[in-house]
C-alpha positions in Angstrom: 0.0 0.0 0.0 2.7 2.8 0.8 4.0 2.0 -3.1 0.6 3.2 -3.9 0.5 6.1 -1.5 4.3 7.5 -3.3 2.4 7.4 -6.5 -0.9 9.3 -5.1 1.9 11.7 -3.7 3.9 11.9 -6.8 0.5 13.1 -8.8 -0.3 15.3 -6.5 3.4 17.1 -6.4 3.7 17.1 -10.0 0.4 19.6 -10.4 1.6 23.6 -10.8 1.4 25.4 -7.4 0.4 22.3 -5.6 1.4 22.2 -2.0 1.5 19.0 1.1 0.4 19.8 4.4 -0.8 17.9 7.5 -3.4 20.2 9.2 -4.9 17.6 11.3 -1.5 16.2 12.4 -1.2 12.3 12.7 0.4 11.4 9.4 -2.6 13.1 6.6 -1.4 14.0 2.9 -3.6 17.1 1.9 -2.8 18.1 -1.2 -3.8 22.1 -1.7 -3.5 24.5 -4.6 -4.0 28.2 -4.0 -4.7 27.6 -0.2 -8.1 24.8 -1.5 -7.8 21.0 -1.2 -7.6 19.0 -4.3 -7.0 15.3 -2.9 -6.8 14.3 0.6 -5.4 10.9 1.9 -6.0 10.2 5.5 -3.7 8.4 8.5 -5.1 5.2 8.0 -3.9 5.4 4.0 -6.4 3.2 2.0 -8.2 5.8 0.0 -7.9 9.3 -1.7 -10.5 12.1 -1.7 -10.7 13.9 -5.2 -13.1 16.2 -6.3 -15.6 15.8 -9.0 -17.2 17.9 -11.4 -20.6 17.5 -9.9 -23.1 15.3 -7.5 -24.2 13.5 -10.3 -20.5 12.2 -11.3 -19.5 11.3 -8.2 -22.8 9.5 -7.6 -21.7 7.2 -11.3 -18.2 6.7 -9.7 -20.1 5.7 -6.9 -22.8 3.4 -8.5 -19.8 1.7 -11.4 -18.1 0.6 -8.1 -14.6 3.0 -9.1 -15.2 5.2 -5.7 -17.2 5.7 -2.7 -18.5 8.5 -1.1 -15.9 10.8 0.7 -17.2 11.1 4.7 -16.8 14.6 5.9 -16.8 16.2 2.1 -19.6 17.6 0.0 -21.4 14.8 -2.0 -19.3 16.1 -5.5 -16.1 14.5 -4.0 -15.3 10.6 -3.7 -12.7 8.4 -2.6 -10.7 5.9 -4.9 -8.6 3.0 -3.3 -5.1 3.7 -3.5 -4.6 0.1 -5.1 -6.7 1.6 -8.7 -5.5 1.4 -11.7 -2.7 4.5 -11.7 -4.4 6.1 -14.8 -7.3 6.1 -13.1 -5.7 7.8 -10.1 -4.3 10.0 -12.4 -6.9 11.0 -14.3 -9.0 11.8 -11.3 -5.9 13.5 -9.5 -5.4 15.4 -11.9 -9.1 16.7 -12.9 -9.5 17.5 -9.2 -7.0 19.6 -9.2 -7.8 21.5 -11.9 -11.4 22.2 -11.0 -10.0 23.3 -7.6 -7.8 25.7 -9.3 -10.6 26.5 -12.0 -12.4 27.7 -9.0 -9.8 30.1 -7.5 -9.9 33.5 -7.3 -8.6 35.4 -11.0 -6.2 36.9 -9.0 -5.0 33.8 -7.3 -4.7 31.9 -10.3 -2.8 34.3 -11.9 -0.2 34.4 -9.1 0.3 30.1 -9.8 2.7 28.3 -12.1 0.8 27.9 -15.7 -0.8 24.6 -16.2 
C-alpha cells in the first residue's frame, strides 16, 4: 500500500502550485493549490478524496463501483482505493486539481505556475 501512497503523492506534487500539508496532524497527505484541497489521503492510508465535477459524477463513480462517497466532504467529492488502476488515479488526481484551481480567485490563479 505505501508504493501506492508514493504514487498518489507523486501526482499530486507534479500539479503547478500544488502544495503538502498535514493540518490535522497524525500522518494526513492534503494536497492544496492556492490555499483549496484537491485530494486528501487520510492516517489510515487506503483511499484518496478527489473532487468531482458535480453530485451526479461522483454519484456514477459511486454506482460503477470505481469510488465511494468521501465522509466529511460535499457529495461532489469521492474516494478511490489507493490500489486503482494508476491512470485512473491519475486522471481523477489530476481533474481534481484543476477544478479546484478553476475555481480560484482570477487573481490567485494568476499568481500560480501555468498549467
Amino acid at each position: 500500500m505505501a508504493m501506492s501512497r508514493e504514487l498518489v503523492n507523486g501526482i499530486c506534487a507534479a500539479q503547478p502550485g500544488a502544495e503538502w500539508s498535514d493540518p490535522w496532524g497524525g500522518g494526513h497527505d492534503c494536497w492544496k493549490v492556492g490555499g483549496k484541497i484537491f485530494a486528501l489521503t487520510g492516517t489510515v492510508g487506503t483511499h484518496v478524496a478527489v473532487k468531482t465535477d458535480s453530485v451526479e459524477t461522483a454519484a456514477f463513480l459511486i454506482e460503477t463501483g470505481l469510488a465511494e462517497r468521501a465522509p466529511y466532504l460535499h457529495r461532489s467529492w469521492v474516494t478511490l482505493p489507493l490500489d486503482a488502476a494508476p491512470d485512473e488515479l491519475g486522471h481523477r488526481i489530476r481533474h481534481s486539481y484543476r477544478l479546484v484551481r478553476l475555481a480560484l480567485p482570477k487573481r490567485r490563479q494568476a499568481e500560480l505556475p501555468p498549467i
